[in-house]
C-alpha positions, -999 to +999 in steps of 0.1 A: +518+695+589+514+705+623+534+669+635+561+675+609+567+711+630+577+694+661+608+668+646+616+699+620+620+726+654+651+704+666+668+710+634+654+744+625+687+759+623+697+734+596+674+734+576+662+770+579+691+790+575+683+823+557+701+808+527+698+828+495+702+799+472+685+769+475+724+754+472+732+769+503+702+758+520+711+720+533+747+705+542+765+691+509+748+660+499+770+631+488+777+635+450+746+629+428+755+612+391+744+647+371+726+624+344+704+606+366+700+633+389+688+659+359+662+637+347+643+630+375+643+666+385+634+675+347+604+652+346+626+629+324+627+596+336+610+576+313+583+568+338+551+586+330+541+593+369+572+608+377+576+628+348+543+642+347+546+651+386+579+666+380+565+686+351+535+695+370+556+711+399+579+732+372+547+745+352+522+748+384+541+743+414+513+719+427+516+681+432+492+651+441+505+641+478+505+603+465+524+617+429+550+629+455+553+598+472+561+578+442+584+606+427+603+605+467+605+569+465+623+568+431+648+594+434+660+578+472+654+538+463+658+534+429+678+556+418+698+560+452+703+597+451+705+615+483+671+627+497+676+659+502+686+670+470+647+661+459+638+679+490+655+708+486+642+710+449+609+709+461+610+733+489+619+759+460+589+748+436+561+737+459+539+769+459+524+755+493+558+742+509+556+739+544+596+733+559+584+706+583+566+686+564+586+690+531+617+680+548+599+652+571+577+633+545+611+631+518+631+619+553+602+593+564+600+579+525+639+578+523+639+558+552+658+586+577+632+598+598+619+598+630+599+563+618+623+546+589+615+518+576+620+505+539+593+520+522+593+517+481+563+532+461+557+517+430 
């Protein structure tokens, strides 16, 4: 947390805006196909990691780090959905969101932050 506070201080006024909706919170993300988008963030998938983490973050608001990691890596790589939609969802369910390191760990596992690389969690 306290190294995601650094990168996330240069782009504090985008990503910590005051927004009242969590809609209004990022810049418009490239258009997500509703289907797929609506069952990952409904737990939905058909892959029983992801599902159960998404349910678990609805119902408790709490997630396994690693659970995130996986859930990160399908909605950017496999299902090649822009990363900050999952972001932004979870910045409104996380019950211990921090803005730095919500928004840096879904940037470094989509492969756009400050060290990307072409990670894929299985």
């Amino acid at each position: 947390r306290t190294f995601a506070r650094w990168p996330a201080a240069g782009v504090a006024g985008t990503l910590a805006t005051g927004a009242r909706t969590p809609r209004e919170a990022i810049p418009a993300p490239r258009a997500a196909p509703e289907e797929a988008w609506l069952r990952w963030a409904t737990g939905a998938t058909g892959l029983p990691l992801v599902d159960a983490t998404l349910r678990q973050l609805h119902a408790t608001g709490f997630a396994s780090n690693r659970a995130r990691q996986n859930a990160a890596s399908l909605l950017a790589k496999d299902l090649a959905l822009d990363w900050r939609l999952g972001a932004e969802l979870f910045q409104w369910l996380l019950a211990d969101h921090d803005l730095g390191a919500n928004w840096g760990n879904w940037a470094y596992f989509a492969g756009a932050g400050t060290d990307p690389r072409n990670r894929h969690f299985r």
